[in-house]
N, C-alpha and C positions, 0 to 999 in steps of 0.2 A: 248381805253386803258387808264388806269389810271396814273397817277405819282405813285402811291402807290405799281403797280408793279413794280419788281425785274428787274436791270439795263439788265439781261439775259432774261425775256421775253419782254420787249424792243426791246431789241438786234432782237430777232427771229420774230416778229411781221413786223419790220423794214426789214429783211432780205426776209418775204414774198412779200411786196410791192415791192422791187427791183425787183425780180428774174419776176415780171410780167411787169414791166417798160418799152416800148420801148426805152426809151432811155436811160437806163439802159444797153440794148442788143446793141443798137448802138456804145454807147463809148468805152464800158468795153469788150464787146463778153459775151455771154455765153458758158457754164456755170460759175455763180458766185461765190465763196467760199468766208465766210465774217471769220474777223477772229481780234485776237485786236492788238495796234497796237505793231509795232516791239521796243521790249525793247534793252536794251546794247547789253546783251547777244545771241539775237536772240529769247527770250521769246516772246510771244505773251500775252497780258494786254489789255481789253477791258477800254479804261477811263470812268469814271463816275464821276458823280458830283449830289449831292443835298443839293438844298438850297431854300435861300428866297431870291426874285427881293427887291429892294429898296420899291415897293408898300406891299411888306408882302405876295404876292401870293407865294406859294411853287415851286419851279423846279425841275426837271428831267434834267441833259442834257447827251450823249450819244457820244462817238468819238468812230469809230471800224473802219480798214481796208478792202475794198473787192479786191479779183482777180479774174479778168477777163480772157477769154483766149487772150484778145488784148494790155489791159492794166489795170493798179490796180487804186483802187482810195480810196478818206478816205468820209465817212461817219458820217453826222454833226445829232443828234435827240436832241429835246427838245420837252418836255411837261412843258405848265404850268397851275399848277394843275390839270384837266385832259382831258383837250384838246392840242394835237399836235404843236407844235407853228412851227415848219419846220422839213424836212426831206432833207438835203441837201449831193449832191454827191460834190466831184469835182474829178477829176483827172489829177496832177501832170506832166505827159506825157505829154496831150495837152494843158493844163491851160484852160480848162475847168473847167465850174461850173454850179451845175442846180439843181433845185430844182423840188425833187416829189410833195411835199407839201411847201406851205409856208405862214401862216394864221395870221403871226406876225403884218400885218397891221390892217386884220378886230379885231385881239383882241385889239391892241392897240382903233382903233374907238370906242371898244362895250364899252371897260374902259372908253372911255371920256363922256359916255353917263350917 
């Protein structure tokens, strides 16, 4: 997946990897419903953001809520520029946190090379 894609196919690329995640099904139950997060109102707003890191690489990064049938939890994505940099869950209920993906260290390595 590119940066260059839209924060919404993101979003659904992101929401396929969960829904096949064991541990995914573990914390949360299935099935999972991703959705963005709860505004004042009770709106629903997927966050996004793009930019540039301090080295000039470009970013992606992605906040959206999922529910679960057991419990809910928020949803962390970055890409930078168009590789993955994590795909993190947590959920709030258990103070849990876990990561599908997390590639933040080998880019950081491939950068010092």
């Amino acid at each position: 997946m590119l940066s260059s894609q839209s924060p919404t196919q993101i979003f659904g690329t992101a929401m396929s990897r969960l829904q096949t995640h064991p541990k995914v099904e573990n914390e949360l139950g299935m099935p999972i419903k991703g959705c963005g997060a709860r505004g004042v109102r009770g709106s629903s707003n997927m966050e996004h953001y793009k930019g540039k890191k301090p080295d000039g690489t470009a970013y992606t990064y992605i906040k959206f809520m999922v529910e679960g049938q057991r419990h809910d939890g928020v949803v962390h994505v970055e890409y930078k520029g168009s590789e993955l940099s994590y795909l993190i869950v947590e959920v709030p209920a258990t103070g849990a946190t876990f990561a599908i993906e997390d590639n933040r260290r080998a880019q950081a390595a491939a950068q010092r090379r």
